[in-house]
N, C-alpha and C positions, 0 to 999 in steps of 0.2 A: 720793825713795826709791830705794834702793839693788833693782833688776832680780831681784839673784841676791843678796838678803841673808845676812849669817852667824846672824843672827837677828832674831827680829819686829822692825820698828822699825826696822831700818840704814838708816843716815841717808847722807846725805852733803853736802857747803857746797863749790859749785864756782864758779867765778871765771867772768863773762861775756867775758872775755879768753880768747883759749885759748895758752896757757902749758905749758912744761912741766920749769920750774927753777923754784923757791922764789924763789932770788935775780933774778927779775925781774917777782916782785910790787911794787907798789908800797905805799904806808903803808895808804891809804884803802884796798887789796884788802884787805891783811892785817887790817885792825882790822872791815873787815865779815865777813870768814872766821870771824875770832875771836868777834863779837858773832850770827853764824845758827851758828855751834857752839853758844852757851851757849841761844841760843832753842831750837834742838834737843832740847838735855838737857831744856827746861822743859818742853816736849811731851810726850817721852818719858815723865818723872818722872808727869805726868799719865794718859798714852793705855794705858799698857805696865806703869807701875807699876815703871820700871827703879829698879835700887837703886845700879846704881854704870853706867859707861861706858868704854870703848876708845875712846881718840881719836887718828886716827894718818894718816898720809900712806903712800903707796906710790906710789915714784919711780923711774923708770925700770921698764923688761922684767924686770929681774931681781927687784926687788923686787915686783913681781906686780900691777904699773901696765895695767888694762886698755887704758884709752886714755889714749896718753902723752904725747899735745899737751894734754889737757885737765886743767888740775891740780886736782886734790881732794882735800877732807879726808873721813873717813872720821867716824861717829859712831856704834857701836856701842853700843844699851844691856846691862846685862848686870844677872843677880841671882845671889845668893846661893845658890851649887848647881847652877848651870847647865852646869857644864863637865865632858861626860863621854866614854866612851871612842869615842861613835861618831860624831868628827869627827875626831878621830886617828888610829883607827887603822881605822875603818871607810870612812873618807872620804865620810860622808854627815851632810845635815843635814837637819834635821826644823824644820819652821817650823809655829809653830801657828796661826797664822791669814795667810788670803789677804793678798796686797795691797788690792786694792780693798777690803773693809771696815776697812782701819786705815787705810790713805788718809783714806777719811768721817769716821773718829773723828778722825785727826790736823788735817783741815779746822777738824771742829767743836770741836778745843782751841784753834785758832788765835781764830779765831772770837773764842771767850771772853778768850784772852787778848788780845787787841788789843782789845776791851772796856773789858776793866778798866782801860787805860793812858788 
C-alpha cells in the first residue's frame, strides 16, 4: 500500500532488487510485476469497487520517483466521477477511508482469493 495514496486503494508492485532503470529488470521480475499488477486490480475490483485503473511508473527525480534505487509500478484505482478540481488546483487530497481498515479488507480478499485457486 501506497503511504501517501492519490486514492483509497493505491497500490503499488515493487521488485525485491532494488533497481532503478526499467532496462535492468530481468524476464522473471517483469512478468511477476505484470502478474501482482493484475492481482492488484482483482483486489481492488473487489475491496474498492474500482471501475477502471492508472497503471504507471515514475522514473527518475523529475518524474516524481520518490525512491529512485527502488523501481515501482504504481496501481491506482479509479471510478467514474472521481476527478475534480481539488487536486488540481487545490492541491489536496481527500482519501475516504484509513489505511489500516482497507489493509484488513484487502488481507481478507486475498484470503478469499487464494481460496478459490
Amino acid at each position: 500500500m501506497n503511504k501517501y495514496p492519490y486514492s483509497a486503494g493505491h497500490l503499488m508492485a515493487v521488485t525485491y532488487r532494488k533497481l532503478s532503470e526499467m532496462d535492468e529488470l530481468i524476464d522473471e521480475e517483469i512478468l511477476e510485476l505484470w502478474h501482482l499488477c493484475t492481482h492488484a486490480q482483482q483486489l481492488l475490483k473487489e475491496c474498492v469497487k474500482a471501475q477502471g485503473f492508472n497503471v504507471g511508473w515514475n522514473l527518475g527525480k523529475p518524474a516524481g520517483a520518490g525512491v529512485q534505487d527502488h523501481l515501482h509500478l504504481h496501481i491506482v484505482p479509479r471510478w467514474v466521477g472521481d476527478v475534480n478540481f481539488m487536486t488540481v488546483v487545490g492541491g489536496v487530497r481527500i482519501i475516504p477511508e484509513a489505511l489500516k481498515p482497507l489493509y484488513e479488507r484487502l488481507r481478507e480478499a486475498q484470503d478469499r482469493l487464494a481460496g478459490g485457486k
